[in-house]
N, C-alpha and C positions, 0 to 999 in steps of 0.2 A: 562508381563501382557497384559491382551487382551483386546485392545480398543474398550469400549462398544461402542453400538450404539444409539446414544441420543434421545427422544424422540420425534416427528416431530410436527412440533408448526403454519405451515400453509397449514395445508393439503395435500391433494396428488397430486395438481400440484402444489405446493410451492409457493410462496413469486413471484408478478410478482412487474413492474410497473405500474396496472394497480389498483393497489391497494393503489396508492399516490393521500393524495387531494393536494390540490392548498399548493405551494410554494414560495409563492409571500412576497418578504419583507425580505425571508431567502438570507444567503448569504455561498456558499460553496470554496473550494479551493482544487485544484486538482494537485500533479505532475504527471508529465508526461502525459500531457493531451491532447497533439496533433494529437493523432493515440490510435489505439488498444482499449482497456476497456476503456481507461482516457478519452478518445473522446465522447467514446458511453454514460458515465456515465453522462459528460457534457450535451450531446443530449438530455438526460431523463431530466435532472435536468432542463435545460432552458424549456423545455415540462411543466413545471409545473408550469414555473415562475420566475424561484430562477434567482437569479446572480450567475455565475460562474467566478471566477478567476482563470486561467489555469499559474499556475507555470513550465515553460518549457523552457530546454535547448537551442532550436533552434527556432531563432526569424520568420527566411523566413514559414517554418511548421507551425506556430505557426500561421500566418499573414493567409496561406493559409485554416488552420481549422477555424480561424472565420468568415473569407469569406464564406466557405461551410455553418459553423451554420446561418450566417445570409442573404445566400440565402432561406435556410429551414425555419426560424423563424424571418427574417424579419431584415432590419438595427436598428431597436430597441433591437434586444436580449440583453440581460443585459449579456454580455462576454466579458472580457479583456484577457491581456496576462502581465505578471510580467516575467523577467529573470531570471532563477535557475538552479545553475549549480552545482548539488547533489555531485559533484566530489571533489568539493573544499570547504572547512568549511570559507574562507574569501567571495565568492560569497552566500552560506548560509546567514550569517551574513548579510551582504547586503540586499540580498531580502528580510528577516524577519525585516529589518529596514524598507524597504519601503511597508510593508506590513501595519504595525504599524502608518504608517503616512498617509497612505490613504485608509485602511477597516475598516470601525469602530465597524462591530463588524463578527464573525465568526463561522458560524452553524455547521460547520464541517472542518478540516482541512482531506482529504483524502491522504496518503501517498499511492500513487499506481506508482508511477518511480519505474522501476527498470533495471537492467541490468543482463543479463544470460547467461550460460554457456563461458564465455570470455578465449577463445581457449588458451592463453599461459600466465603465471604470469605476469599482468600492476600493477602500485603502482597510486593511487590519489596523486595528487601535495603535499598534508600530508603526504603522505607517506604509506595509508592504498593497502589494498590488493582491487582492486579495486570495486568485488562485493559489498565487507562488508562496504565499504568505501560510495559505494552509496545510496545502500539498507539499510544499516544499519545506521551508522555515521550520513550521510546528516540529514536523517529522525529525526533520536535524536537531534539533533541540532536545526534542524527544527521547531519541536514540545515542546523542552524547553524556546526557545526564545519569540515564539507564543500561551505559555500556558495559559498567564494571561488574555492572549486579548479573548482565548477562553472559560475560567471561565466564565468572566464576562458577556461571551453573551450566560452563562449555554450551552457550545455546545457542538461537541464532534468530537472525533482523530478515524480518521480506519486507519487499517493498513492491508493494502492488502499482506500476506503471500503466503504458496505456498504448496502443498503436499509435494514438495522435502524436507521439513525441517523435515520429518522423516527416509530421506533418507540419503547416503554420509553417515559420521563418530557419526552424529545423538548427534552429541555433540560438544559444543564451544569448538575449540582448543585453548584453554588459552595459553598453552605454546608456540603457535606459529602460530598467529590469520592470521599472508598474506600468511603462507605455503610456506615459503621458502624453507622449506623444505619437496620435493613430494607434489609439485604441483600439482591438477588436478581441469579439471573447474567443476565435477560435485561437489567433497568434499566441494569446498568454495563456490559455489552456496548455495548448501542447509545450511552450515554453516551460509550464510547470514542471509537466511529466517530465521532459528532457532533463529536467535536473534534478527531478525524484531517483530516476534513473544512472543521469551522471554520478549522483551523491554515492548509490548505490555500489556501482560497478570502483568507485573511487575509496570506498569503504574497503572492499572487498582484498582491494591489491593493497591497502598499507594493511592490513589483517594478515593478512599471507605476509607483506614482509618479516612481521614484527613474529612470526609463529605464532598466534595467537589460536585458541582451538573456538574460536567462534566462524560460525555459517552463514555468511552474506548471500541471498540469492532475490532477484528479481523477477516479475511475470505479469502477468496480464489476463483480464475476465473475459477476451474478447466481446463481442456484442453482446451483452444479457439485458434480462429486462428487470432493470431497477428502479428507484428512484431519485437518483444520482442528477437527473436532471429540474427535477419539479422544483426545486425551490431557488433557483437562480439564471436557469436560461430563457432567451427572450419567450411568447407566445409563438412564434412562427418557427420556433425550434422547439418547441416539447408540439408542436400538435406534426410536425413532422414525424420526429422521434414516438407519437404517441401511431401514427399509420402504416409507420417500416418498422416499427419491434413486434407484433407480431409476427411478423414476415419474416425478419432476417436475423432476430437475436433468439437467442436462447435462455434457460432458464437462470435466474439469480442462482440456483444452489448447481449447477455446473458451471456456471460463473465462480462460483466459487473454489471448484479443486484446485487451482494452479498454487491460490494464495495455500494452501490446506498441505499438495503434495510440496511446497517449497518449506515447511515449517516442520516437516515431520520427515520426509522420503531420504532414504541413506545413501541415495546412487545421484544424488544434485551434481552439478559441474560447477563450476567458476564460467565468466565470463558465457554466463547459460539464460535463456529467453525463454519462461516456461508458459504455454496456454493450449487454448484451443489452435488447431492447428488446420481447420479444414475454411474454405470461403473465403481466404482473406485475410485466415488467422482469426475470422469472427466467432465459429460456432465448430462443434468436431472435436478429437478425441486429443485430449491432454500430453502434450509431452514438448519438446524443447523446437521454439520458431525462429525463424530468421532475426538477427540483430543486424541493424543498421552499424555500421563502422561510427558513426559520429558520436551513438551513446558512450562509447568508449576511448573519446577524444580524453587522450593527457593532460593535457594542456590544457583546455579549457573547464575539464573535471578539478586542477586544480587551482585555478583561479574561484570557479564555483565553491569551492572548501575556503578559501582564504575570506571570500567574500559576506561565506555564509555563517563562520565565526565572528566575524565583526558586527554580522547585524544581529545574531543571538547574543551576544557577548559572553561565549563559549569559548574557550579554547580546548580542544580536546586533544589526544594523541591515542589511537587504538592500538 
């Protein structure tokens, strides 16, 4: 089936930030927020006002990004740093506790950590396969723990996905989710996204059943140039990725509006694809791209929930 092309909903230069009023009073939450999009998003978001709370694995990075934000925006910027370590469901847990005891309320929880292409099979301290384990797992963990806090403050979840998830085997391998069998880092990469995304779109439709006033939306940085690849993809893949990102990607902080206009913008859709929209969907002006029919498989979105409570040992209901 052939993925239409959705109708464009902010004109022909897209969705900027220059199109956010004041964010003063909001409060957002970002992983992996030290470097790349999650930095740049933060950037935009203190520009308006907002507090940012950067959820990140590395405390020293972490200390040095808000040094930089508050040379740019002053020792007042409203920026912290909280510890999360997407790899392990017992450091989850933790953070989302101390999340609980001192955010009292949350405009958006932005799921944007990830980790890519990771050159040879790693297992998370769980045991998961490690993409799926970060991208995926942590996320869900994540965002059922910190549901109720975000009800309450009517806010809403992105989930920053990726093109790859129509790429690889373009399907949850149920029978064998960490690929023990034939290994490959692009298969479980995209496998991840695909179910960042299933999680996503599966979120979204028991939210709407249940009336809930919370905003599920999904999207995508298309090509930018981060560093989302240096610390886990083979050599023959970062020195690729290091000769075509000039050329074909664009920068980290336009990489970043889609996560930015999904967490803020009042005209989002349901069942909506938001990024760059020119090349491929790599680089180009922001607003809503083609979805693949599969992200939004039933069926296997909710096996992917049943699966994915069992291995956080979460139960949730939104």
């Amino acid at each position: 089936m052939k993925t239409k092309k959705p109708k464009q909903q902010f004109g022909p230069k897209g969705w900027t930030p220059d199109q956010l009023d004041s964010l003063s009073g909001k409060t957002y939450l970002i992983t992996g927020a030290n470097s790349g999009a999650g930095f740049e998003a933060t950037r935009v978001l203190l520009s308006k006002g907002a507090e940012v709370v950067m959820l990140n694995r590395n405390a020293k990075k972490s200390a040095a990004a808000i040094a930089t934000l508050q040379q740019e925006f002053g020792k007042e910027a409203q920026v912290k740093f909280l510890h999360l370590d997407l790899a392990s469901l017992d450091s989850v847990r933790e953070t989302a506790a101390r999340v609980l005891e001192s955010i009292p309320r949350i405009d958006a929880l932005i799921c944007n950590a990830a980790i890519a292409q990771v050159a040879k099979q790693e297992l998370t301290v769980d045991g998961f396969e490690s993409q799926l384990g970060v991208n995926h797992f942590g996320h869900f963990l994540l965002t059922g723990l910190l549901f109720t806090r975000i009800e309450q403050s009517k806010g809403r979840i992105v989930v920053v996905g990726s093109n790859g998830y129509r790429m690889g085997l373009k399907r949850i391998q149920f029978e064998d989710l960490n690929f023990d069998q034939n290994y490959t880092a692009w298969n479980s990469y995209a496998q991840s996204k695909l179910a960042q995304m299933m999680f996503a779109y599966e979120l979204q439709r028991r939210v709407q059943a249940t009336g809930k006033e919370v905003i599920v939306q999904v999207c995508h940085p298309g090509a930018s140039r981060t560093n989302l690849l240096n610390d886990t993809a083979s050599p023959l893949n970062k020195l690729v990725w290091s000769l075509l990102s000039p050329i074909i990607a664009q920068s980290a902080e336009k990489g970043s509006w889609p996560e930015v206009l999904c967490a803020t913008e009042q005209a989002v859709e349901p069942e909506s694809y938001y990024g760059p929209t020119k090349r491929a969907q790599m680089v180009g002006p922001v607003d809503k791209c083609p979805l693949d029919p599969l992200a939004l498989d039933r069926e296997a979105a909710s096996r992917l929930w049943n699966i994915s409570e069992e291995k956080t040992s979460l139960s949730w209901t939104p």
